[in-house]
DRENGU-383831 format. One record per residue (C-alpha): residue number from 1; chain; y, z, x. Coordinates in Angstrom, 2 decimals, decimal comma, always signed. Layout:
N
   num   cadena        yy        zz        xx
   NUM        A         Y         Z         X
...
//
This chain:
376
   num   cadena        yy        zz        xx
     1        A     +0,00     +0,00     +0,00
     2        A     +3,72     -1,20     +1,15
     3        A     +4,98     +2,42     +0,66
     4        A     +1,84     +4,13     +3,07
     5        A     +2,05     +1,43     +5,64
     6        A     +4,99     -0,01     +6,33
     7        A     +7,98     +1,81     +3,90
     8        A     +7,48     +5,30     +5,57
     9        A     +8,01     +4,07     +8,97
    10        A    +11,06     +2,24     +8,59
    11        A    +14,73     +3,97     +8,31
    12        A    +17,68     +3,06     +5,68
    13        A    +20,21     +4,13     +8,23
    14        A    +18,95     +2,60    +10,93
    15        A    +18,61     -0,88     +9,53
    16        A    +21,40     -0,31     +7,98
    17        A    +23,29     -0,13    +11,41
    18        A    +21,33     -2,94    +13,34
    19        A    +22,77     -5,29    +10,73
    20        A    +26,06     -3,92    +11,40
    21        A    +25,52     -4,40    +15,68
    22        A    +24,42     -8,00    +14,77
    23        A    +27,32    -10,68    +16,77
    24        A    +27,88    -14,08    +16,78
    25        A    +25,16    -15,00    +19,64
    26        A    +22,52    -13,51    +17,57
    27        A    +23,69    -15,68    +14,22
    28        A    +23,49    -19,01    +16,71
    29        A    +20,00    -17,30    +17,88
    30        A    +18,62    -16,87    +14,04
    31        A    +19,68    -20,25    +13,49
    32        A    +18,22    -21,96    +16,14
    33        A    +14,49    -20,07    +15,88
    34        A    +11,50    -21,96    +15,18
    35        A    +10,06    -19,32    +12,95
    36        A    +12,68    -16,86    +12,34
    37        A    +11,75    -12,97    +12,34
    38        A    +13,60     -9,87    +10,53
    39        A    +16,10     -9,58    +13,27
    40        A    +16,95    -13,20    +12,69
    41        A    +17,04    -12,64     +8,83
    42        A    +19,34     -9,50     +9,69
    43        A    +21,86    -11,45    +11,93
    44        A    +22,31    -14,37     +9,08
    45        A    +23,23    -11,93     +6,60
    46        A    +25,27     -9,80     +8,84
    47        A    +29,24     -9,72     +8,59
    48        A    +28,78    -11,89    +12,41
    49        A    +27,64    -14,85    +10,04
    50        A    +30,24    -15,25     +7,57
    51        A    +31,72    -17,95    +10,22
    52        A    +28,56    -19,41    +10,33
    53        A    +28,42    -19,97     +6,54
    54        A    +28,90    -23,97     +6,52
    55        A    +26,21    -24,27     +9,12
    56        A    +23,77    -22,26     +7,42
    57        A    +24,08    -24,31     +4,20
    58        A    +23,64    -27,53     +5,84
    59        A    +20,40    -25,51     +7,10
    60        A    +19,25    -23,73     +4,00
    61        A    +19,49    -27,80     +1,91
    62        A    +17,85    -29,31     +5,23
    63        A    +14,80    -26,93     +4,84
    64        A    +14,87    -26,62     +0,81
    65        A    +14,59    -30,70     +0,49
    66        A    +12,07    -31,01     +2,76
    67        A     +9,89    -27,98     +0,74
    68        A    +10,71    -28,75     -2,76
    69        A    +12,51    -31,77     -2,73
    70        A    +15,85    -32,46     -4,65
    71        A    +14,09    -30,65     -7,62
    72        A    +15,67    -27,50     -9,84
    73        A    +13,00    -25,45    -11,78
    74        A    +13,94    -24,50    -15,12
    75        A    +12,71    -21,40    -17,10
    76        A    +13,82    -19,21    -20,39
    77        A    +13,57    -15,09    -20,69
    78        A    +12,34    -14,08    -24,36
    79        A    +12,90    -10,48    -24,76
    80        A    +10,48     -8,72    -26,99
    81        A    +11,48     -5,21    -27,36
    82        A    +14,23     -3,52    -26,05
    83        A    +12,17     +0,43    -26,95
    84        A    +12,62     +2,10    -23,36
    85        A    +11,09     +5,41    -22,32
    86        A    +13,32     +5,38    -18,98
    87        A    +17,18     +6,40    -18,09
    88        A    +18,41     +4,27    -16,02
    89        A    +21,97     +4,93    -15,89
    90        A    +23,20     +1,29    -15,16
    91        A    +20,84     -0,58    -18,44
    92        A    +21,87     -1,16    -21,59
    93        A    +18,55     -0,55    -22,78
    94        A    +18,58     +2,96    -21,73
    95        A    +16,79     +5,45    -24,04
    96        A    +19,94     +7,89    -24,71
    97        A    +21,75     +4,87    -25,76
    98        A    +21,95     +5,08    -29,47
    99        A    +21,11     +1,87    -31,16
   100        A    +18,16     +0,21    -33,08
   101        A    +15,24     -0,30    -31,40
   102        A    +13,56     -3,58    -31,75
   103        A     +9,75     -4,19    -31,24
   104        A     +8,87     -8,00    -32,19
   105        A     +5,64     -8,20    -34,05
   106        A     +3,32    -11,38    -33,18
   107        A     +4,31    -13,29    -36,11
   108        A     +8,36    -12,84    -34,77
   109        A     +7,24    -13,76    -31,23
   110        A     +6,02    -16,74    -32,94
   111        A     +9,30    -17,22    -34,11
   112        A    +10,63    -16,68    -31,03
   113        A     +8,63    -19,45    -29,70
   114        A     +9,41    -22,14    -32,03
   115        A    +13,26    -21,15    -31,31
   116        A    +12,79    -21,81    -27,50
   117        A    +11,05    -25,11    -27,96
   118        A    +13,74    -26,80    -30,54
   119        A    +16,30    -25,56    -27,41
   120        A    +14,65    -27,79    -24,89
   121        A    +11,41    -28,45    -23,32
   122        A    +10,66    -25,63    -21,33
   123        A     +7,33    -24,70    -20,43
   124        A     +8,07    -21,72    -18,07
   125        A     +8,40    -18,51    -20,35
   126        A     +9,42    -15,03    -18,84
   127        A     +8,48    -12,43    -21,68
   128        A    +10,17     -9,48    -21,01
   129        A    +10,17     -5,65    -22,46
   130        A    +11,91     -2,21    -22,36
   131        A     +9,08     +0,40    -20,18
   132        A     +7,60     +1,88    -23,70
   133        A     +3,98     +2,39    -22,98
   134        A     +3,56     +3,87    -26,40
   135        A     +5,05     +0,43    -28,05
   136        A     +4,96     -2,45    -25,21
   137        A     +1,90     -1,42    -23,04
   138        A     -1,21     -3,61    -22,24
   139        A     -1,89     -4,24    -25,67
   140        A     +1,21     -5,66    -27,07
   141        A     +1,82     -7,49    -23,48
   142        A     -1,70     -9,39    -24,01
   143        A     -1,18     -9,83    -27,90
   144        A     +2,32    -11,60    -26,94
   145        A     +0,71    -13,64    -24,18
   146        A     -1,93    -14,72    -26,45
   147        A     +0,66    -15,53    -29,45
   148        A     +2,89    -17,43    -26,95
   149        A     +0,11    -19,67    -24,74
   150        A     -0,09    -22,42    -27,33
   151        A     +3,79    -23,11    -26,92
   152        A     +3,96    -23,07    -23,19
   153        A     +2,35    -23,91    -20,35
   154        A     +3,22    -20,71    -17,59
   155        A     +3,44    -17,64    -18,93
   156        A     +5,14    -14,96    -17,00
   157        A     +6,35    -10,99    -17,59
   158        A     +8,74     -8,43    -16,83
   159        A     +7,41     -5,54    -17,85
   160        A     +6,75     -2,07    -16,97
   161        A     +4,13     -1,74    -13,13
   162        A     +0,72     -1,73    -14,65
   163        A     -2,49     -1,00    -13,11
   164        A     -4,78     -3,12    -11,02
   165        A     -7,07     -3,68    -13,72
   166        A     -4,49     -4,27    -16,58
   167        A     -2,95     -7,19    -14,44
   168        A     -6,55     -8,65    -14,19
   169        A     -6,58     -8,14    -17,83
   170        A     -3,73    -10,05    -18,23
   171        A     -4,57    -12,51    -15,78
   172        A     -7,73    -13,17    -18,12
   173        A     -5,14    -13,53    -20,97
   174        A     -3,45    -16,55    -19,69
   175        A     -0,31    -14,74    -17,46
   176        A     +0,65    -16,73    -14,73
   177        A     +3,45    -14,79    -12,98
   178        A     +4,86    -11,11    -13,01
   179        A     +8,22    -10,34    -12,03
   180        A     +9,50     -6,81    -10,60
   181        A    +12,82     -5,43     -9,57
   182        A    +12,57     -2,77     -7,29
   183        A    +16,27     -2,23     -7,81
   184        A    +16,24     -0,03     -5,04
   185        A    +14,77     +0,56     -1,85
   186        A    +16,50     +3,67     -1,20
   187        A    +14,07     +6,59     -1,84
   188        A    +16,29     +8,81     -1,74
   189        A    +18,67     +7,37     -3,88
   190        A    +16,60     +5,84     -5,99
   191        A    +16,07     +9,21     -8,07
   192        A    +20,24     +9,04     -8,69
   193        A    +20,05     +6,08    -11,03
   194        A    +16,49     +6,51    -12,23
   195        A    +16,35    +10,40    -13,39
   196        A    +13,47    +10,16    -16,18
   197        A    +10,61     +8,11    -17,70
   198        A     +7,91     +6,12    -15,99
   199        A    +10,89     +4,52    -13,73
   200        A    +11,70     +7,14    -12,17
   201        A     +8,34     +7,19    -10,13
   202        A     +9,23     +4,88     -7,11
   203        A     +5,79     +4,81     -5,20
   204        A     +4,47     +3,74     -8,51
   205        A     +6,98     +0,91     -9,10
   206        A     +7,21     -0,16     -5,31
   207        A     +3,13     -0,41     -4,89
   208        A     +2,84     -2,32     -8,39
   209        A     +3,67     -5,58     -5,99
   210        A     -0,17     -4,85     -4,27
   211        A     -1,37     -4,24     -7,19
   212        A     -0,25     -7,64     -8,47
   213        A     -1,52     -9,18     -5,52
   214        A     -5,18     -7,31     -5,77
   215        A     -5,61     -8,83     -9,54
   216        A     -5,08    -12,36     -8,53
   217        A     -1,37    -12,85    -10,10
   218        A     -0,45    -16,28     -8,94
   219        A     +3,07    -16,07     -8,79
   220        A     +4,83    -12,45     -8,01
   221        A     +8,58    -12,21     -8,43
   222        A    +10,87    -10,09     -6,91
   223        A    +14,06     -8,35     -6,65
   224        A    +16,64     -5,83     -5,82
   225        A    +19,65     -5,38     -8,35
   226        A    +23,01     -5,58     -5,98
   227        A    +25,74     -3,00     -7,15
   228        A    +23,48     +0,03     -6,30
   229        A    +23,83     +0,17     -2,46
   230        A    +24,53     -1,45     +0,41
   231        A    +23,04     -5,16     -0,08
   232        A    +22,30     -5,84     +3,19
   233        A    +19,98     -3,21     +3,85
   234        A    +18,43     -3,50     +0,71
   235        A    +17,58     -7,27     +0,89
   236        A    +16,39     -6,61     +4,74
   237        A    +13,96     -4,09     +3,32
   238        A    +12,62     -6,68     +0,46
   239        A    +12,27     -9,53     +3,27
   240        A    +10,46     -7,08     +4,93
   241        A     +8,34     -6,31     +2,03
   242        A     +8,08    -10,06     +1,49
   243        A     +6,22    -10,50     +4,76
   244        A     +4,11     -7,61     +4,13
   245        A     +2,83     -9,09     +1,28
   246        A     +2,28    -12,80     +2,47
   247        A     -0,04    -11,43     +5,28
   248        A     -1,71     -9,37     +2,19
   249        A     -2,22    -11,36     -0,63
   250        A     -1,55    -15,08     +0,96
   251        A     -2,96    -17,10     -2,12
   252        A     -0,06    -15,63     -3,62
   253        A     +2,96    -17,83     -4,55
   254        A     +6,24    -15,61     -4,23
   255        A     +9,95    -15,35     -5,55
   256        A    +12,96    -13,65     -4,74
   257        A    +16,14    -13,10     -7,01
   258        A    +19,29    -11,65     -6,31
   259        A    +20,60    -10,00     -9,44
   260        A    +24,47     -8,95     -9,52
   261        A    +25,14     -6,23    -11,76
   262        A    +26,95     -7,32    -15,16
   263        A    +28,68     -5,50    -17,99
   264        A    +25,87     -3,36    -20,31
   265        A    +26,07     -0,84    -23,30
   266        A    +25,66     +1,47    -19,94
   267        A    +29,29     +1,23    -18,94
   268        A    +28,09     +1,95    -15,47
   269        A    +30,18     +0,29    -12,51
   270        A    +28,46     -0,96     -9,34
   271        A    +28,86     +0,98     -6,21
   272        A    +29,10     -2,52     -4,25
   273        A    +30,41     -5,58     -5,07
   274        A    +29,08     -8,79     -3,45
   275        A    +31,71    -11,85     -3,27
   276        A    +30,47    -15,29     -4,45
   277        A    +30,30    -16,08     -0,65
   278        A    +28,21    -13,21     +0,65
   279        A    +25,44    -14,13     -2,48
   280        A    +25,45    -17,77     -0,68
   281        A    +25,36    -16,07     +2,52
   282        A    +22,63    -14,52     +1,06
   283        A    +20,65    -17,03     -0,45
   284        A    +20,98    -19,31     +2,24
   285        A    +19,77    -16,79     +4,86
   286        A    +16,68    -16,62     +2,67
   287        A    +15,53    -19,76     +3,02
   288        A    +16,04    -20,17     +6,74
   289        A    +14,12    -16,73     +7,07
   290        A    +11,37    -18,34     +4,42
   291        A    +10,83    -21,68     +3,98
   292        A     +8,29    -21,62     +1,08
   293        A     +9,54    -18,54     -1,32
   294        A    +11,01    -19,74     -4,88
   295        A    +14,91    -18,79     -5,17
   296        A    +16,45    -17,82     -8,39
   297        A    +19,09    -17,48     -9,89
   298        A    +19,70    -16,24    -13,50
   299        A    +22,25    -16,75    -16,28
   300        A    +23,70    -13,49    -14,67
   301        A    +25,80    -15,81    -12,44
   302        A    +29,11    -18,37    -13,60
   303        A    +28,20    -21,82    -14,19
   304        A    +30,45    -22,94    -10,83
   305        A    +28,37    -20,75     -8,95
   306        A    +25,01    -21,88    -10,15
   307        A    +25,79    -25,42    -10,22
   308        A    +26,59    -25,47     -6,20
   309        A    +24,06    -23,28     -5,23
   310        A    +21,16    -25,19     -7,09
   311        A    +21,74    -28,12     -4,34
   312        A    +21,82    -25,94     -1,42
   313        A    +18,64    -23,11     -1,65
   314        A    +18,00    -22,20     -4,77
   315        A    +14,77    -23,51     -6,58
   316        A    +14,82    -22,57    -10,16
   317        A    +17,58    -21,43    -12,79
   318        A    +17,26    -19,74    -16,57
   319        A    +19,43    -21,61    -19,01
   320        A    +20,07    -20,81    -22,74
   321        A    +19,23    -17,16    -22,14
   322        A    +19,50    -14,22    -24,51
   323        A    +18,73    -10,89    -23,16
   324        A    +18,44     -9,20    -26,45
   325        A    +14,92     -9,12    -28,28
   326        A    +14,63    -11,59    -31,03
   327        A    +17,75    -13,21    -29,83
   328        A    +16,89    -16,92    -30,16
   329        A    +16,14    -16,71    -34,16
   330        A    +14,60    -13,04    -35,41
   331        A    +17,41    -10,71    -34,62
   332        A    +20,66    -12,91    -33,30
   333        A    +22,89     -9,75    -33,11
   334        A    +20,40     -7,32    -31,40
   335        A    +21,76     -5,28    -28,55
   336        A    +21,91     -7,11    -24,93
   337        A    +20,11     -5,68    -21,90
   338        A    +23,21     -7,17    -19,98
   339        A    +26,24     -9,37    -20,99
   340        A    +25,40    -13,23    -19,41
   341        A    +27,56    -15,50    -17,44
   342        A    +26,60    -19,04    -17,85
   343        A    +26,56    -19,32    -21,86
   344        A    +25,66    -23,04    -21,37
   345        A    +23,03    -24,61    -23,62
   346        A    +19,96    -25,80    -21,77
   347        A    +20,65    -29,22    -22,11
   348        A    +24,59    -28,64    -20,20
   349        A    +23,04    -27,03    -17,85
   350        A    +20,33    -29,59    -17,02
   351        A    +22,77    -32,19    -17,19
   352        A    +25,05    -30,55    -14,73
   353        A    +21,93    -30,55    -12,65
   354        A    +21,73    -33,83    -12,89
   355        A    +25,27    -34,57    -12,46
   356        A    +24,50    -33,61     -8,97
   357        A    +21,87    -35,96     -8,01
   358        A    +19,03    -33,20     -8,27
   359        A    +15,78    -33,63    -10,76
   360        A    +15,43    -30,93    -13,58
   361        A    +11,92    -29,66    -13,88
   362        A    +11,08    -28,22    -17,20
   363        A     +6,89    -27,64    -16,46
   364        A     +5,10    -26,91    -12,42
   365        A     +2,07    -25,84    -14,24
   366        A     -0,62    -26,81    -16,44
   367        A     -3,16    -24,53    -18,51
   368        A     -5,78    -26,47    -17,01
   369        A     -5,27    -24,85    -13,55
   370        A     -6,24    -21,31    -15,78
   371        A    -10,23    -23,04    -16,71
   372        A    -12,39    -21,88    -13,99
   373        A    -14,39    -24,38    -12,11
   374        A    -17,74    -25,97    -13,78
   375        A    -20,78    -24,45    -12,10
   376        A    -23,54    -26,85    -11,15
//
């Protein structure tokens, strides 16, 4: 497990300062390496690189055409319940928060589904729930998988950590992908903005990722939310994290997201702010430091912003999103988990895509890659 062999070992403070030593013959170093390591990663997204930036996104496009091509994935969240056991003190969906809770039943998801599908032709579905084991655990997350197959083609979730053997479950059920923000890798800290529910336990969360990787999840997204603490560190200790689990579970396919923290019923304000230039900064020093990993980037962020960066490192944008359960057709005025940016129908934003000279992919997998192989 990440947190027993590798988190344990490695200090916030003094990562925190090696970025911070980082100078401008150690950027030119990073971007010059064959295979860059963490130090390289650490120099790129170092205050030394910002006069660097031009150079690295000539680099990041360079190395994300010749991995994926001029090609934009395209995916949709549907939000299923926002009932939350947990307190975080930045989400809307936090359970001290007084509003209606709203648990979809299979014949709404439906619903849901025949909403998405009039909006465009996506085929990548992200179902995502409030942590309620009582009313979204295992059972309602493979009753919702099973509801939604027939209407697309990869199923993903964001959902509470599960065990070992509910992922395989779920696996069984038809789920492609599983997506997990840490939020945090601040131990410490951690406890500050997560102070009750099933959250709140931050071995359990962190090791969910090898867990994941044990059942057989194809595709394992993750994620730190920027506004807690100091970015830098925190994305160092998820590309560490990230290589951890490549050497682990190397069947694996892997994404990264860089959530910036946007108005919620919470009222909380970030601690740090990132710039539009340091999340470039960012994204582009995560594709020199990893060629292969899927980079996206969520309705969170303005159109301007996502429009740019989608032809120079990132792989796969949301579009159309609502982040309130029900949102697309069952219960239009439900409460948001977070306010969105880009407010852009799917169609405007695949068109902007296009506008660009990249190709908008709506589907990357097929449900025939879920039959197991014929035995002779």
């Amino acid at each position: 497990m990440f947190s027993e062999e590798l988190l344990k070992l490695l200090s916030w403070e003094e990562t925190t300062a090696a970025i911070a030593a980082k100078t401008a013959a150690d950027v030119r170093r990073a971007l010059s390496a064959a295979h860059p390591g963490i130090e390289d990663f650490m120099a790129l997204i170092s205050p030394a690189a910002a006069p660097f930036l031009e150079e690295m996104a000539r680099k990041s496009q360079t190395l994300t055409r010749e991995r994926f091509g001029k090609t934009i994935g395209m995916y949709i969240p549907m939000y299923i319940t926002n009932a939350c056991t947990n307190s975080c003190v930045y989400c809307g969906f936090n359970r001290h928060n007084r509003f209606p809770r709203v648990v979809l039943t299979p014949e709404q998801i439906e619903d849901e589904c025949k909403a998405i599908r009039r909006l465009g032709p996506f085929e990548n579905l992200l179902i995502v729930t409030g942590e309620h084991p009582g009313l979204a655990g295992p059972d309602y997350i493979a009753e919702a998988l099973r509801v939604c197959r027939p209407y697309f083609s990869n199923l993903s979730i964001e959902v509470m950590p599960l065990s070992q053997d509910d992922y395989s479950r779920l696996v069984a059920e038809g789920l492609n992908g599983v997506v997990c923000f840490q939020e945090t890798y601040h131990r410490e800290r951690y406890k500050v903005y997560h102070p009750a529910g099933m959250k709140s336990r931050f071995e359990w969360r962190l090791d969910g990722y090898d867990r994941m990787g044990a059942a057989g999840v194809h595709k394992i997204g993750m994620g730190v939310l920027i506004g807690l603490e100091d970015w830098r560190t925190d994305v160092t200790m998820m590309a560490r994290h990230l290589l951890y689990l490549r050497k682990k579970y190397w069947r694996t396919r892997y994404s990264v997201n860089f959530p910036r923290m946007r108005p919620s019923e919470s009222g909380f304000q970030p601690n740090v702010v990132m710039t539009d230039r340091e999340l470039a900064q960012l994204t582009f020093a995560f594709r020199i430091f990893d060629r292969d990993v899927d980079i996206s980037v969520s309705t969170r962020e303005r159109p301007n912003f996502r429009d740019n960066i989608c032809t120079l490192g990132a792989t796969s944008l949301s579009a159309g999103s609502k982040t309130d359960p029900g949102g697309y057709h069952t219960y239009p005025q439900s409460l948001e988990q977070f306010a969105v940016s880009d407010e852009r129908t799917p169609e405007a934003v695949a068109s902007a895509i296009r506008g660009r000279g990249m190709e908008v992919v709506w589907k990357d997998w097929d449900k025939i890659f879920d039959t197991p192989p014929c035995v002779r």
